[in-house]
C-alpha positions as CSV (number, residue, x, y, z in Angstrom):
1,X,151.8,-12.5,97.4
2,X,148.1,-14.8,96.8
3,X,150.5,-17.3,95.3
4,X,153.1,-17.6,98.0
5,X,150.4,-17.9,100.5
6,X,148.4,-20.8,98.1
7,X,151.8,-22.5,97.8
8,X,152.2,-22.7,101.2
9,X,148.9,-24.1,102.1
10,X,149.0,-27.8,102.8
11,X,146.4,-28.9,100.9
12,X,147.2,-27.9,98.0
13,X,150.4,-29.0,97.8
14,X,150.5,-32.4,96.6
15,X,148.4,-30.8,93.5
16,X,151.3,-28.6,93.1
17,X,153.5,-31.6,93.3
18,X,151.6,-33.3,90.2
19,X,151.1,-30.5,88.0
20,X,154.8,-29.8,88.1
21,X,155.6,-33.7,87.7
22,X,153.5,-33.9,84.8
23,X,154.5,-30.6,83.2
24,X,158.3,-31.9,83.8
25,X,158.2,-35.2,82.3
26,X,155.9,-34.0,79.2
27,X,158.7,-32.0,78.8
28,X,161.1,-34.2,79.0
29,X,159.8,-37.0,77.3
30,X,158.9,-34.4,74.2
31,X,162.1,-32.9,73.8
32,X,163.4,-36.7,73.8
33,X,160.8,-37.7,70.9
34,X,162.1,-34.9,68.8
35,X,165.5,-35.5,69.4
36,X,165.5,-39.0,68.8
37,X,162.8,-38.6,65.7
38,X,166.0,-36.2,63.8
39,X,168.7,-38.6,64.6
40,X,167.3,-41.6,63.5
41,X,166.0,-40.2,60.3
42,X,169.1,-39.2,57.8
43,X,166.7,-37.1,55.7
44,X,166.9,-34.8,58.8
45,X,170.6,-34.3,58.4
46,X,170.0,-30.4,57.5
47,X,171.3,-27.4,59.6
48,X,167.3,-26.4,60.8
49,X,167.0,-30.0,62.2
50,X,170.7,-29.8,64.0
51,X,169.9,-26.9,65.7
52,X,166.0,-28.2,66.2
53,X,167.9,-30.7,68.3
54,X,170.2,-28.7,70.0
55,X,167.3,-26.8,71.3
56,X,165.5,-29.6,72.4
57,X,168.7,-30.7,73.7
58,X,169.4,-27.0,76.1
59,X,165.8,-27.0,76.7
60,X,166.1,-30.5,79.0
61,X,169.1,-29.5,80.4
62,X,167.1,-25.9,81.6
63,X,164.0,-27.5,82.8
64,X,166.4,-30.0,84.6
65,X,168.5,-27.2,86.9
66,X,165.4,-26.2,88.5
67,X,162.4,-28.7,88.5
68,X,163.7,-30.9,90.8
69,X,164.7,-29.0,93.3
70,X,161.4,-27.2,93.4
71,X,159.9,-30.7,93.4
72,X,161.8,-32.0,96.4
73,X,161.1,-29.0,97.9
74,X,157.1,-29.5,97.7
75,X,158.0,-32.8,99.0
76,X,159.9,-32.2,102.2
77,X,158.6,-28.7,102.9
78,X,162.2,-27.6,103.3
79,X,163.1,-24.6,100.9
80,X,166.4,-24.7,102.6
81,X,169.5,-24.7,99.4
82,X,173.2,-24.9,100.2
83,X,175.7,-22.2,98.6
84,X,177.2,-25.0,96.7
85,X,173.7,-25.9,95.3
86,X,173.0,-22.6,94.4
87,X,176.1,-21.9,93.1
88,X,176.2,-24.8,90.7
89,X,172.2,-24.9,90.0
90,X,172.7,-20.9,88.7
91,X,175.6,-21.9,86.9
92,X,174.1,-25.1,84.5
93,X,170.8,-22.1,84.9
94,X,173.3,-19.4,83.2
95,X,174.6,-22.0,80.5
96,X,171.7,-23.5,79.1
C-alpha cells in the first residue's frame, strides 16, 4: 500500500522513470553482449552456450512485454490498457 501511494506521488516519479530506464536498457544491452559474445566465437558452439543464448534471448523478450508499458505509463500518468493490449502483452508474458 506505502508503495502505491510513493508511486503515485509526483515527485518522485521521474526518479521512478530513470531507475526503470536504466535497469531496462542494462538489461537489454547485457543480454545483447552475451548473445552476441557466443555467436561470434565458434569455440562457443556447445549445447550450455546455445541454451546460454536462448536464455538471454527469452529473458529480452520478457523484460520487453512489460517495461514499456509501465514506462509510458510513468510518463503520461495514464494507467489506462486496452483489452487488446492486455490480451497480447499476457500472451508474449505467458510465452517467454
Amino acid at each position: 500500500n506505502h508503495l502505491l501511494r510513493l508511486s503515485e506521488d509526483p515527485d518522485w516519479q521521474p526518479i521512478f522513470f530513470e531507475l526503470f530506464l536504466s535497469m531496462y536498457l542494462v538489461t537489454v544491452l547485457g543480454n545483447h553482449v552475451i548473445i552476441l559474445a557466443i555467436s561470434s566465437d565458434s569455440n562457443l558452439y556447445t549445447p550450455i552456450y546455445f541454451f546460454l543464448s536462448n536464455l538471454s534471448l527469452a529473458d529480452i523478450g520478457f523484460i520487453s512485454t512489460m517495461v514499456p508499458k509501465m514506462l509510458k505509463n510513468i510518463q503520461t500518468h495514464n494507467r489506462a490498457i486496452s483489452y487488446v493490449g492486455h490480451l497480447t502483452q499476457m500472451s508474449l508474458f505467458i510465452i517467454f
